[in-house]
MARZA-303554 format. One record per atom (N, C-alpha, C): atom name; residue number from 1; x, y, z. Coordinates in pm, whole numbers, plus 50000, padded with zeros to 5 digits. Atoms other than C-alpha are relative to their C-alpha. Example, Ala and Ser with C-alpha at 12.3 -4.5 7.8 and 13.67 -1.06 7.14 Angstrom:
REM MARZA-303554
name  resi  px  py  pz
N  1  50089  49881  50000;
CA  1  51230  49550  50780;
C  1  50090  50120  50000;
N  2  49918  49881  49994;
CA  2  51367  49894  50714;
C  2  49923  50109  50073;
REM end
This chain:
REM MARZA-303554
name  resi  px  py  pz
N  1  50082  49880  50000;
CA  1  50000  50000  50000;
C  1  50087  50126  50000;
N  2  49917  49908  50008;
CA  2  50289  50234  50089;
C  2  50074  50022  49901;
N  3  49933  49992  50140;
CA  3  50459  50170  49745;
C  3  49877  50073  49894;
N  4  50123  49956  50081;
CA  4  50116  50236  49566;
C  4  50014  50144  50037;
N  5  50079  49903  49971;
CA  5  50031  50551  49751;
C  5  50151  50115  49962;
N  6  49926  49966  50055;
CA  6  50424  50683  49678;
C  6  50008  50013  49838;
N  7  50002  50044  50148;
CA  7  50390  50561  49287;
C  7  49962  50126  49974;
N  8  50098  49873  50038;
CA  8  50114  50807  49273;
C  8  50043  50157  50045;
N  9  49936  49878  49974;
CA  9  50259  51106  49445;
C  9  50112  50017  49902;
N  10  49901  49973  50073;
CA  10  50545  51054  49257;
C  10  49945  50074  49808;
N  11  50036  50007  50068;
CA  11  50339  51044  48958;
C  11  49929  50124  50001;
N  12  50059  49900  50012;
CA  12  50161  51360  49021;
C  12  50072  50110  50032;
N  13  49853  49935  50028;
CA  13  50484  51582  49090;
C  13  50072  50002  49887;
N  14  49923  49988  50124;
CA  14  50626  51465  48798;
C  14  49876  50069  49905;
N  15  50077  49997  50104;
CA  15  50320  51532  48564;
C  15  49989  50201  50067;
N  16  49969  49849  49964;
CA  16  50296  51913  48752;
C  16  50145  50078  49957;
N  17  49857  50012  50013;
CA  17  50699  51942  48692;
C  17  49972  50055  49858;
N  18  49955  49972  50143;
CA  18  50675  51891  48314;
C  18  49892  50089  49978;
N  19  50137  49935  50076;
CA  19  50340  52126  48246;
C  19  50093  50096  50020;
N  20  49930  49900  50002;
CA  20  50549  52383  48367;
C  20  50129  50021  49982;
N  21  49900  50012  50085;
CA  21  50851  52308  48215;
C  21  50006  50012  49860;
N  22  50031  50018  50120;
CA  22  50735  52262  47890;
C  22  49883  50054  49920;
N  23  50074  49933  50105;
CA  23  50525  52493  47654;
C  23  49886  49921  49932;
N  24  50079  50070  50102;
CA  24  50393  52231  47425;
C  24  49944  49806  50115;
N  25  50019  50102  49959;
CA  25  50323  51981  47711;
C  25  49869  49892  50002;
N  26  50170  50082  50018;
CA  26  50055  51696  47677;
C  26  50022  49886  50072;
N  27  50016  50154  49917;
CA  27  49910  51426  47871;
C  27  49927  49884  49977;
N  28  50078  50093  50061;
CA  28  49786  51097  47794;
C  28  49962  49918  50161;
N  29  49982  50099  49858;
CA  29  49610  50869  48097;
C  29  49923  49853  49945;
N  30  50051  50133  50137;
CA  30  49551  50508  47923;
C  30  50000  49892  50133;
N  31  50070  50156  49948;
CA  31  49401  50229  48160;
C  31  49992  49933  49881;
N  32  49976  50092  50121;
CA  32  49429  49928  48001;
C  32  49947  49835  50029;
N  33  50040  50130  49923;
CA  33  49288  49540  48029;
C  33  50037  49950  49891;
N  34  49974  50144  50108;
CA  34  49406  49210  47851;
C  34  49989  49898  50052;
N  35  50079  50151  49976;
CA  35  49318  48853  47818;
C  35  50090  49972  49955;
N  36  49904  50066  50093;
CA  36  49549  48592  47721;
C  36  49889  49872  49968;
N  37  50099  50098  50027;
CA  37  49274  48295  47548;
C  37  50101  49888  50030;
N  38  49917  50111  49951;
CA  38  49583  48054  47572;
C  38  50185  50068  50014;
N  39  49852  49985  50027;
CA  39  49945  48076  47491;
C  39  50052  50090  49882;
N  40  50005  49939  50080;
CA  40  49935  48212  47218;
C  40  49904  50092  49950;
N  41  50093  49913  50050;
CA  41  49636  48398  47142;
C  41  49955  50096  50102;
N  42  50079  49927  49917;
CA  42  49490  48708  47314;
C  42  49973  50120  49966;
N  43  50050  49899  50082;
CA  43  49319  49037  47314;
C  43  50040  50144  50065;
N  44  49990  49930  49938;
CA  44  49354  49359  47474;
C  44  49879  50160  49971;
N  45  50116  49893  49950;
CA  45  49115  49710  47558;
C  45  50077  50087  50073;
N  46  49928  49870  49951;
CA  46  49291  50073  47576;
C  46  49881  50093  50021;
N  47  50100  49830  50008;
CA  47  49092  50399  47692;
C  47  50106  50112  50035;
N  48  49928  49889  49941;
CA  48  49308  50711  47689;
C  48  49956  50100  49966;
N  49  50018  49826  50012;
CA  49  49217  51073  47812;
C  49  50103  50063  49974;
N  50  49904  49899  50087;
CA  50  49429  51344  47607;
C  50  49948  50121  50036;
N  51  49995  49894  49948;
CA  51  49489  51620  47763;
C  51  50086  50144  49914;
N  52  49911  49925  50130;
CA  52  49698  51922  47538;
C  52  50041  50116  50154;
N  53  49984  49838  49963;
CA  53  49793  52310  47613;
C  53  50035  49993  50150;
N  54  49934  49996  49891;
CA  54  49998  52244  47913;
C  54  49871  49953  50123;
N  55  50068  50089  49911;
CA  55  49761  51969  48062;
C  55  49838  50121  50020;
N  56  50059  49895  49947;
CA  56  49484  52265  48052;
C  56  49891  49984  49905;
N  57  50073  50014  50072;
CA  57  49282  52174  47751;
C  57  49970  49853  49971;
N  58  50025  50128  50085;
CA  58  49093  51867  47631;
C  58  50030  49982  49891;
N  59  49958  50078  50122;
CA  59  49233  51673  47307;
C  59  49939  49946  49935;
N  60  50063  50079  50094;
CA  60  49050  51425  47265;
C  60  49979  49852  50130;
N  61  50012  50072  49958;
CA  61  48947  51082  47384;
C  61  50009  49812  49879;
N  62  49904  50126  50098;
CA  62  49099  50723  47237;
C  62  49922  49888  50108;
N  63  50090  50124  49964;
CA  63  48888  50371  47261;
C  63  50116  49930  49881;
N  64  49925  50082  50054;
CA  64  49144  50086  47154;
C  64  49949  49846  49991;
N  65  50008  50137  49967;
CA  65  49092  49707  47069;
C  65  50056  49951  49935;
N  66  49894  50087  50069;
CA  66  49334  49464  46962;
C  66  49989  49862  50041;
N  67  49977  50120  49971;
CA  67  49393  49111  46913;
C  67  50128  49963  49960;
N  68  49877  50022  50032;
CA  68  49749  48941  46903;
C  68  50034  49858  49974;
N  69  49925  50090  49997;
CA  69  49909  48620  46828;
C  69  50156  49996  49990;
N  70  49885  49961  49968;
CA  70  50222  48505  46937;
C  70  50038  49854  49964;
N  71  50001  50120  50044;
CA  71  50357  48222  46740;
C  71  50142  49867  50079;
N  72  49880  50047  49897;
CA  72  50682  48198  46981;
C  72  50015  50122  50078;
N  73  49961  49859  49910;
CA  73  50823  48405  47266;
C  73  50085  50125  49978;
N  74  49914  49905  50047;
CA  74  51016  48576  47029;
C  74  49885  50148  49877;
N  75  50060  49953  50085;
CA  75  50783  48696  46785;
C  75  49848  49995  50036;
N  76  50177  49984  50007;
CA  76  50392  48839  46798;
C  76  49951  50098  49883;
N  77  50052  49936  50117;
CA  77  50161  48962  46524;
C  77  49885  50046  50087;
N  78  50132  49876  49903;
CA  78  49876  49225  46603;
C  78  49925  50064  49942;
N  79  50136  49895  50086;
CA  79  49539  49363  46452;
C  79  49953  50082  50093;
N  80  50069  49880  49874;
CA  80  49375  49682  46639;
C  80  49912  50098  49900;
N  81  50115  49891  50012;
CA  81  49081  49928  46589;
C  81  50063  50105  50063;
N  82  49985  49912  49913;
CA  82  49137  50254  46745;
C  82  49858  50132  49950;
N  83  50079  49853  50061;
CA  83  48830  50544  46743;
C  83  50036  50079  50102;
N  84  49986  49854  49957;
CA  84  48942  50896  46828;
C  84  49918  50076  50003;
N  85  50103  49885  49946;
CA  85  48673  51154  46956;
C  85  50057  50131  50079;
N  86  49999  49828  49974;
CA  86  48733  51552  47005;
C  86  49878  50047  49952;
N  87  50030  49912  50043;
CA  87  48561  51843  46950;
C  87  50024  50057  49915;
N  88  49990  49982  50120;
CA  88  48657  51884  46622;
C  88  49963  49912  49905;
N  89  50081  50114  50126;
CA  89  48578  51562  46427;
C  89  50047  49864  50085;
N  90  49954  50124  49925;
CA  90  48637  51183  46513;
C  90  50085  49921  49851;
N  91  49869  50103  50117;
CA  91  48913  50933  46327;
C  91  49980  49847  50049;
N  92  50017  50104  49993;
CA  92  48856  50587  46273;
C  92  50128  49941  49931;
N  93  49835  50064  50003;
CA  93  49213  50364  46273;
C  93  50007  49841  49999;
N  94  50000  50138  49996;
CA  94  49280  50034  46163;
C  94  50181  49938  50006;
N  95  49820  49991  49951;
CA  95  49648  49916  46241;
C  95  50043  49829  50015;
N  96  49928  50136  49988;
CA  96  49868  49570  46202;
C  96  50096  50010  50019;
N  97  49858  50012  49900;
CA  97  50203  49487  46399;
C  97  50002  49912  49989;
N  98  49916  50089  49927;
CA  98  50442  49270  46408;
C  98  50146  50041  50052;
N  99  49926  49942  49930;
CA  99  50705  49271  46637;
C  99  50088  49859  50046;
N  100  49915  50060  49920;
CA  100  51035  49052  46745;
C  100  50096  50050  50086;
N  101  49950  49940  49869;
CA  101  51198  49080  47037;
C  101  50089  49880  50092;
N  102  49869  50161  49925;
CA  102  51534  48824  47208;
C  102  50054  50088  50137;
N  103  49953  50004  49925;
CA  103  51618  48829  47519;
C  103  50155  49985  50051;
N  104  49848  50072  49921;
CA  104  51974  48861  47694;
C  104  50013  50002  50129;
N  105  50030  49970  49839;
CA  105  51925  48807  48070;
C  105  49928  50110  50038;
N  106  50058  49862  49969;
CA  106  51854  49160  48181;
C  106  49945  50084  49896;
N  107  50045  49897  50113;
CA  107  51829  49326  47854;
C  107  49894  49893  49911;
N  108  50115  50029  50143;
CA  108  51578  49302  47566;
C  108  49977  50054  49870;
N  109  50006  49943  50089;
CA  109  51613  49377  47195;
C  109  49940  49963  49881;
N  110  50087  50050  50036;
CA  110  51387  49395  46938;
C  110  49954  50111  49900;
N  111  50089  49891  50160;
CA  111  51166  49568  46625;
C  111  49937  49959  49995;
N  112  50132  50012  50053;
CA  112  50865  49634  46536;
C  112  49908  50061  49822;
N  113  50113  49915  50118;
CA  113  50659  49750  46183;
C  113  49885  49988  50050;
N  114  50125  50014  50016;
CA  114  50334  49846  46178;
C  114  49958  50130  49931;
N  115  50052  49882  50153;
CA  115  50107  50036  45924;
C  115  49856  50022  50062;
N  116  50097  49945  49922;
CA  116  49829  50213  46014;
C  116  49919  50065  49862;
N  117  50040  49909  50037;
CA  117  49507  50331  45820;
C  117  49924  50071  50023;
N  118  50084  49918  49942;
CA  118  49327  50627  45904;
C  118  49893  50066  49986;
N  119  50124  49913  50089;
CA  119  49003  50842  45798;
C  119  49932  50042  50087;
N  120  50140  49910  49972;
CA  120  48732  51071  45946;
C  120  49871  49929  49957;
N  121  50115  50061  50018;
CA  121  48491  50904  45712;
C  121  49966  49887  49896;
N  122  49940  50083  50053;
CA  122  48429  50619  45523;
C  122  49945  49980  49859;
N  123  50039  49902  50108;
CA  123  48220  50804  45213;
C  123  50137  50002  49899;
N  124  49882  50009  50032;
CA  124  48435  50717  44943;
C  124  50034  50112  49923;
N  125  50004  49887  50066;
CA  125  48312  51049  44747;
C  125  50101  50116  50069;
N  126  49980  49917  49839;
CA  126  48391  51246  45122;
C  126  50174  50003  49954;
N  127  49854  50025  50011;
CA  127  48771  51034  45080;
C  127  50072  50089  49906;
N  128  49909  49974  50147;
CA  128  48834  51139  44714;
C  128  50019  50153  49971;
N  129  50007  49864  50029;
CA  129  48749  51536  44704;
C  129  50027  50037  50139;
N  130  49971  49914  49889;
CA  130  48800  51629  45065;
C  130  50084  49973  50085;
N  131  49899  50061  49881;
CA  131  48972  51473  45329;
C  131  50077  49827  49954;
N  132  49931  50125  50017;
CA  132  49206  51175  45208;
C  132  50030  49929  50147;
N  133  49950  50114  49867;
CA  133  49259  50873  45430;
C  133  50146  49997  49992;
N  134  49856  50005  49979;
CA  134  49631  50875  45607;
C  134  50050  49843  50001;
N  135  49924  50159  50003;
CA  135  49848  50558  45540;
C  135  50122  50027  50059;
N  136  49883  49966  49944;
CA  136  50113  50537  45762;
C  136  50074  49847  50016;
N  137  49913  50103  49968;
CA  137  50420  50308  45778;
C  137  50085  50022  50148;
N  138  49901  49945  49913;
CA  138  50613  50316  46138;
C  138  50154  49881  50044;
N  139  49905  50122  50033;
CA  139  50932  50085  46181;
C  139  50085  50120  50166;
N  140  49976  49998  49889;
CA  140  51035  50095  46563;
C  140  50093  49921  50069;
N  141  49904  50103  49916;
CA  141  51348  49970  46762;
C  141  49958  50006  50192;
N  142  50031  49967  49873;
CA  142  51302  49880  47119;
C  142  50119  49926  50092;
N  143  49867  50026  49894;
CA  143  51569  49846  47427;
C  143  49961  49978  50107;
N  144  50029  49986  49888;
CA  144  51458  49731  47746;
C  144  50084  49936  50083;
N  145  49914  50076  49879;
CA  145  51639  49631  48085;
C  145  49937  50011  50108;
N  146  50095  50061  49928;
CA  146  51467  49495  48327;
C  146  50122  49963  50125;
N  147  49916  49993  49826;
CA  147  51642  49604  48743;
C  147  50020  49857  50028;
N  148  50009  50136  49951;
CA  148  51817  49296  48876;
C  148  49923  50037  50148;
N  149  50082  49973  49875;
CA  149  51625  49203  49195;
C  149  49879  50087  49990;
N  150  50125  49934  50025;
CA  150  51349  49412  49119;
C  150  49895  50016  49916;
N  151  50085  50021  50129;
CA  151  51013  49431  48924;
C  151  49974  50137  49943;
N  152  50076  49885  50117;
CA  152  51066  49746  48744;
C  152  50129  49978  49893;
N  153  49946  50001  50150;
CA  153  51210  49772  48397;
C  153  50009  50105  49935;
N  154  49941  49880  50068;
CA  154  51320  50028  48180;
C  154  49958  50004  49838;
N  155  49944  49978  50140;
CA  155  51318  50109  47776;
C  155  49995  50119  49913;
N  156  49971  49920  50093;
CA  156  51387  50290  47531;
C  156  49988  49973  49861;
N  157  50018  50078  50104;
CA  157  51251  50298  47191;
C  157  49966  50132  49868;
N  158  49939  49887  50061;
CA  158  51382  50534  46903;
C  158  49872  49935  49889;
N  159  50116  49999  50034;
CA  159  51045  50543  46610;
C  159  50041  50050  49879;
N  160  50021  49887  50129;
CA  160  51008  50694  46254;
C  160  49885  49940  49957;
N  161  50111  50000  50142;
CA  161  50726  50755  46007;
C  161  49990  50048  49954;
N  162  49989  49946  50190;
CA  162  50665  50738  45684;
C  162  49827  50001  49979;
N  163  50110  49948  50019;
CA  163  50362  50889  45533;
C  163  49990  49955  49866;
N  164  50041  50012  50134;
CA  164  50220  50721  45199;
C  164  49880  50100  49913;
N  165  50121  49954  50088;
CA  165  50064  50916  44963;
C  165  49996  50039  49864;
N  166  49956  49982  50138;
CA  166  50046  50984  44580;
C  166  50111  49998  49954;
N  167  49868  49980  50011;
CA  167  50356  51118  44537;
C  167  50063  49877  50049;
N  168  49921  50059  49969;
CA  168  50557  50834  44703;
C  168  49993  49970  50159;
N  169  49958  50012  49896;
CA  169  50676  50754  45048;
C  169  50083  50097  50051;
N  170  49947  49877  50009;
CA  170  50737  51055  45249;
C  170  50048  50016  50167;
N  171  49932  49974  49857;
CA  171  50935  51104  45608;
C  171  49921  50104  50046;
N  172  50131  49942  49891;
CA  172  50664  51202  45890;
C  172  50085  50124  50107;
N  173  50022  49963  49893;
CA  173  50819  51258  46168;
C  173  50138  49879  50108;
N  174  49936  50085  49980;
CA  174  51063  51035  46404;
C  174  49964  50038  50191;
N  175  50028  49968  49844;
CA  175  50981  50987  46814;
C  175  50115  49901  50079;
N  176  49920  50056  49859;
CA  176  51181  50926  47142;
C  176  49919  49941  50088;
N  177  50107  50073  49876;
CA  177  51013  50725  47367;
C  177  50104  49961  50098;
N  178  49943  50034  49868;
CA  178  51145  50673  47741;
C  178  49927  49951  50075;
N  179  50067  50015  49920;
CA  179  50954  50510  48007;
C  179  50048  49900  50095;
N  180  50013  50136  49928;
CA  180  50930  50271  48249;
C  180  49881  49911  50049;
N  181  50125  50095  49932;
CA  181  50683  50019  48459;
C  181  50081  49912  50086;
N  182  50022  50120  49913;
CA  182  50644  49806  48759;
C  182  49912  49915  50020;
N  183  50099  50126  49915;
CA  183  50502  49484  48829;
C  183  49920  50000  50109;
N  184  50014  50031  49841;
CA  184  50283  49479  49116;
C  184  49874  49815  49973;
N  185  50082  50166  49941;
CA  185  50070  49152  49277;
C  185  49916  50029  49859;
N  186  50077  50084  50105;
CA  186  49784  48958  49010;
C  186  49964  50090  49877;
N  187  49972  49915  50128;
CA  187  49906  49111  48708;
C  187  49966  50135  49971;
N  188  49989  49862  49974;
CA  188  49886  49478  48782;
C  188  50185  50066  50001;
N  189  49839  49942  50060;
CA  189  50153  49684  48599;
C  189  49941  50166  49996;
N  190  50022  49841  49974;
CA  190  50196  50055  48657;
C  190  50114  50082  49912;
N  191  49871  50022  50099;
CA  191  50395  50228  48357;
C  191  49979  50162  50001;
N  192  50033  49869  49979;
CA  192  50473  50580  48348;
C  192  50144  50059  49848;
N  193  49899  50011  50093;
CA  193  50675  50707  48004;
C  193  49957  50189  49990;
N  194  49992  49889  50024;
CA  194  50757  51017  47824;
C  194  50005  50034  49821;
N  195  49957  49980  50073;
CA  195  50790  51076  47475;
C  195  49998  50138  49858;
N  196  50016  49938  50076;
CA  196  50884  51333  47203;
C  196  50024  49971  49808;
N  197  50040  50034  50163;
CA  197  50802  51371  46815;
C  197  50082  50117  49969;
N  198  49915  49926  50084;
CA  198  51043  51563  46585;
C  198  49938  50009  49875;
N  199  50068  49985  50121;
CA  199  50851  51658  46285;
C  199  50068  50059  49881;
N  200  49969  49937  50142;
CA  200  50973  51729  45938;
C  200  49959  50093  49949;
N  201  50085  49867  50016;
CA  201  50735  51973  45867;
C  201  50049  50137  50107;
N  202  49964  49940  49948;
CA  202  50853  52253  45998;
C  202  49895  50090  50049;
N  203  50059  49912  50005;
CA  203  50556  52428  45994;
C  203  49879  49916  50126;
N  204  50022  50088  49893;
CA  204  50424  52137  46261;
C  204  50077  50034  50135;
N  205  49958  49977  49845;
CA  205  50501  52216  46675;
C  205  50034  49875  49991;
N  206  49967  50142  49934;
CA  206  50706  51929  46811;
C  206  49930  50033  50133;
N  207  50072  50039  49841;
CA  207  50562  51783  47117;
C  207  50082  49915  50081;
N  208  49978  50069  49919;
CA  208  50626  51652  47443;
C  208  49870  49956  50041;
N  209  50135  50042  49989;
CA  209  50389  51388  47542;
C  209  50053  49912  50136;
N  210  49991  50082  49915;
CA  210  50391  51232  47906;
C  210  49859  49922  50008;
N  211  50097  50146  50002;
CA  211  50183  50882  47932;
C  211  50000  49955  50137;
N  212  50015  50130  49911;
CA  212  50063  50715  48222;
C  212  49894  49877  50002;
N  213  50075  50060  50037;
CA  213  49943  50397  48203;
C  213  49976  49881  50117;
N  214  50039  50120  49941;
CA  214  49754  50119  48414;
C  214  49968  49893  49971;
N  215  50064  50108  50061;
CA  215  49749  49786  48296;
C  215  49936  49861  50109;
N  216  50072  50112  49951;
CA  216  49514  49469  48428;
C  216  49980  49896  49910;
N  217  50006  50084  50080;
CA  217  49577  49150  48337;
C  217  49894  49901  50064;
N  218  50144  50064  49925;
CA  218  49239  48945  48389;
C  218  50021  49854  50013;
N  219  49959  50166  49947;
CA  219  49381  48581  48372;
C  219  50042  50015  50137;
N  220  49936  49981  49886;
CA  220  49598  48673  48713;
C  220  49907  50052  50082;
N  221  50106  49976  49913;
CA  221  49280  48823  48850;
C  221  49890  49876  50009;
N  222  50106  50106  50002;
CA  222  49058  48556  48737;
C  222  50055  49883  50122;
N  223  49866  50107  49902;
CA  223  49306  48315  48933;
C  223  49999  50009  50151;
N  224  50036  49981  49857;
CA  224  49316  48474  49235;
C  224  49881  50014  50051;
N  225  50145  50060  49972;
CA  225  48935  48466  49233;
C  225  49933  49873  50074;
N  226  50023  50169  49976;
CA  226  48976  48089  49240;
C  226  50002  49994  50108;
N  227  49899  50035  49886;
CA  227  49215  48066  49505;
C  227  49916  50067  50125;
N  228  50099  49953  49914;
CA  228  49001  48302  49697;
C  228  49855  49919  50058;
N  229  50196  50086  50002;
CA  229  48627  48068  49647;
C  229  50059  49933  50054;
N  230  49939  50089  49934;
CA  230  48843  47789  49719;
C  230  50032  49992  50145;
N  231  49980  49999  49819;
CA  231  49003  47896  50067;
C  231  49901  50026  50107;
N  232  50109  49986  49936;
CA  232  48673  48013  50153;
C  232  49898  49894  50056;
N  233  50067  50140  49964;
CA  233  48521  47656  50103;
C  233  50023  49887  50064;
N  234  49919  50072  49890;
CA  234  48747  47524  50319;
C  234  49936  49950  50114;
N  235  50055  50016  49902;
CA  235  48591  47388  50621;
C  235  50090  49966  50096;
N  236  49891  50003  49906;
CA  236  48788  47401  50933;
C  236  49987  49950  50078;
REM end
């Protein structure tokens, strides 16, 4: 309880810290739940509030669902939905990943692609004269190290994208990502990151974007459910 109730202080110092450090600061807060169906197969369920204008304005609001297979512990493939809602319009996102990733004791190294397509609406008249659908390619390295003796972990994971469109294949944008996470008891992970976007466009604000995220894994809850009915039916 005393680690929890620190996490969070910590977590709300830092997120005060950067608003006023940073001009272009934004916040993301993404609860999160996943299933694993077996060994290989499972699904997952993002919600993140987006916060902008130095944590002071609403953004927007993000509904995620994905399913993954994982054909070894090295390698997983990944389909996802995502709908985006503001006060300006909503974006409907369809997105595939794959991703390998090898282990060396402590460390973890690894890549990912995934392509993403995007639209407002799905009017193919709407597509062709007004608002084109975004095709995006992103091709992602990732670094993690994982504290001996301890359940928190570290990474680091350097990003680019490429923007398809008529013309050719066209350099987006490229992001820093930093974060971390801890483990706590029946699959409760607490992850707190940071990352910035470097834009090509010059005529585009780079951003700083701090993330916090809560994940629940429902097999490890389901489990301790058991274990719970069980000791209860105990007769003494």
């Amino acid at each position: 309880m005393k680690k929890n109730s620190c996490l969070l202080f910590l977590l709300f110092v830092s997120t005060n810290i950067f608003s006023q450090l940073m001009p272009d600061f934004q916040l993301r807060l993404n609860p999160s739940l996943e299933y694993n169906f077996n060994k290989k197969w499972g699904t997952s369920f993002d919600y993140m509030y987006c916060l902008e204008d130095n944590v002071n304005q609403f953004q927007g609001s993000i509904l995620q669902l994905g399913f993954d297979f994982s054909p070894s512990k090295k390698i997983k493939f990944g389909i996802g939905y995502r709908f985006t809602t503001s006060y300006v319009q909503d974006n409907h996102r369809f997105l595939a990943i794959a991703q390998y990733k090898r282990k060396f004791k402590q460390f973890a190294i690894g890549g990912a692609i995934r392509y993403e397509f995007q639209t407002d609406n799905f009017d193919s008249e709407y597509m062709q004269f007004f608002n084109e659908p975004t095709n995006t390619f992103r091709e992602k390295l990732i670094f993690d190290y994982k504290v001996p003796n301890s359940k928190l972990s570290l990474t680091f994971s350097p990003e680019i994208f490429l923007r398809i469109n008529q013309v050719g294949i066209n350099y987006n944008r490229i992001r820093y990502d930093f974060g971390c996470k801890y483990d706590f008891k029946h699959g409760q992970t607490l992850g707190l990151s940071m990352f910035f976007d470097d834009y090509a466009d010059n005529r585009k604000a780079d951003r700083f974007v701090f993330v916090t995220n809560y994940n629940l894994n429902l097999n490890n809850l389901f489990k301790k459910a058991k274990k719970t009915k069980k000791a209860s039916q105990i007769v003494p």
